[in-house]
N, C-alpha and C positions, 0 to 999 in steps of 0.2 A: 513762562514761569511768572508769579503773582510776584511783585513788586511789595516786600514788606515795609513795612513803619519802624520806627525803632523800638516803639513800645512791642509793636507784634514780633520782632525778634527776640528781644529779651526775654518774651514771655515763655513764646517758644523752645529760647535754648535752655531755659531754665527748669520748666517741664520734662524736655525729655530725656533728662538728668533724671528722674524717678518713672521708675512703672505704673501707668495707667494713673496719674493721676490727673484730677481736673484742673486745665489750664488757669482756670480763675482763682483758686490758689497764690498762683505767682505774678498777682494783678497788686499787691499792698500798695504800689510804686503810685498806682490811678490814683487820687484821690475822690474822682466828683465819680458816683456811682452810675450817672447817665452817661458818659465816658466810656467808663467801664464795660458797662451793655455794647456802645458803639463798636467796640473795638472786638468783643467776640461776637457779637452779630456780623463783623465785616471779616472775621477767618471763619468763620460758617460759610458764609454767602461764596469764598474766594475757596473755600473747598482743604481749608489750612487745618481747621480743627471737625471732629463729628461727635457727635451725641452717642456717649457708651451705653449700648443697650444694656451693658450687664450692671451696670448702676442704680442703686435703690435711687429714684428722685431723678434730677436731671444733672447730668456729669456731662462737660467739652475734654475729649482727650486729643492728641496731636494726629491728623490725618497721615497716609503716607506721604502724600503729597506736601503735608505743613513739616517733615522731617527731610523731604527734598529740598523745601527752601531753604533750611538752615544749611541745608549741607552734611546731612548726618542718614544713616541709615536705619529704620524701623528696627527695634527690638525684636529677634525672628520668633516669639511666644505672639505678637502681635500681630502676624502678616492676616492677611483675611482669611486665606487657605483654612489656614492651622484655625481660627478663628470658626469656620465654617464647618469644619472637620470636627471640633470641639463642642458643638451646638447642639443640646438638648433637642429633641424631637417638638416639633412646631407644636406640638397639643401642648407638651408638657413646660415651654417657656412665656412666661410672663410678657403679656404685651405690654410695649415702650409707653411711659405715658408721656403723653402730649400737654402740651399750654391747650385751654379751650380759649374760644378768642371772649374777650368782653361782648356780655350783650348790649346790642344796641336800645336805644331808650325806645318808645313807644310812647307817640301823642308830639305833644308842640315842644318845642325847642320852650329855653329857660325867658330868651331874647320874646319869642312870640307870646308867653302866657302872659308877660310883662304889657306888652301890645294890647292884647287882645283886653286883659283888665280895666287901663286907662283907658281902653277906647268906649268903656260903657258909660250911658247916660248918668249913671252915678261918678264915675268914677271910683279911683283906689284909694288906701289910706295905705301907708309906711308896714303898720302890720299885716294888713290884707296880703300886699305886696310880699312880704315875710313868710308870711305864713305858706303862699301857692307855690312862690319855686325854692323855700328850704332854706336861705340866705339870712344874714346879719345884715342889721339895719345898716351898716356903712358900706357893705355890700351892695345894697338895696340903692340907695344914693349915687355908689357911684355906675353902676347901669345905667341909671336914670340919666344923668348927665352926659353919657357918652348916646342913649337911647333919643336923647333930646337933641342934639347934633343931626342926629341921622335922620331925624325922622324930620327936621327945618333942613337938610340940604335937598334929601327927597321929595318933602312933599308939602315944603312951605308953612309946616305944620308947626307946632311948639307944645309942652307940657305947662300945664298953669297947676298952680296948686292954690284952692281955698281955705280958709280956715274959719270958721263960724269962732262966737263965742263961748267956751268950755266944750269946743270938740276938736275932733282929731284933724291935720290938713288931710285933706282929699286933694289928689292929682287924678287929673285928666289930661288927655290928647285934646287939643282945641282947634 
């Protein structure tokens, strides 16, 4: 038997005091939102709560097994039987939608185009910099400074930045 949290019991008993409703509901108690996720991601993963397919959107309702843990018995309109029993012909129900996962980026990291710029015979200026990987110039600054660390512990290297009269500094890799 999965070992609950306190939050995960409360949530629990709290829910399956009403029919079929989504456990996240009786989450007000969480305050920080990434919390929130943790904590039904981990009665997903522990098999406490599932995903109601018959919900417009994405709905967590209490598993039979997350009404084991509290010690209560599944509502018998809920058993999977009846459930299964109850279920519209496969053509005719709606497939569950899914999260699609984040697309991954394509090309060099924000860290590499930063690189790759300083290391030209020109060099970069602040809005160059700006401008390639999308960033606020204090943004921009402080990469630079953590970028410049890294690249003198690795590679003996350091950032110099020039500034002509009535122009922009230019940084380089030196």
């Amino acid at each position: 038997m999965t070992k609950l949290s306190d939050s995960q019991r409360s949530i629990l008993k709290a829910a399956s005091k009403q029919p079929k409703t989504d456990v996240r509901e009786f989450m007000a108690h969480i305050k920080s939102p990434p919390i929130r996720d943790k904590v039904v991601t981990a009665m997903l993963n522990n098999g406490l709560v599932v995903e109601d397919p018959d919900a417009e959107g994405v709905a967590y309702i209490i598993s039979e097994a997350g009404f084991a843990a509290i010690g209560k018995k599944p509502p018998a309109h809920d058993t999977a039987e009846e459930k299964e029993a109850a279920a519209p012909e496969p053509e005719a129900k709606a497939p569950a939608k899914k999260r699609e996962p984040k697309p991954k980026r394509e090309g060099a990291t924000k860290k590499q185009t930063m690189i790759d710029l300083l290391s030209r015979p020109e060099g970069a200026t602040i809005q160059q910099l700006m401008a390639s990987i999308g960033w606020q110039k204090h943004s921009v600054h402080g990469a630079m400074a953590n970028l410049k660390k890294e690249i003198h512990e690795k590679n003996g290297q350091t950032i110099t930045g020039t500034k002509g009269e009535g122009e922009e500094r230019v940084y380089k890799i030196a």
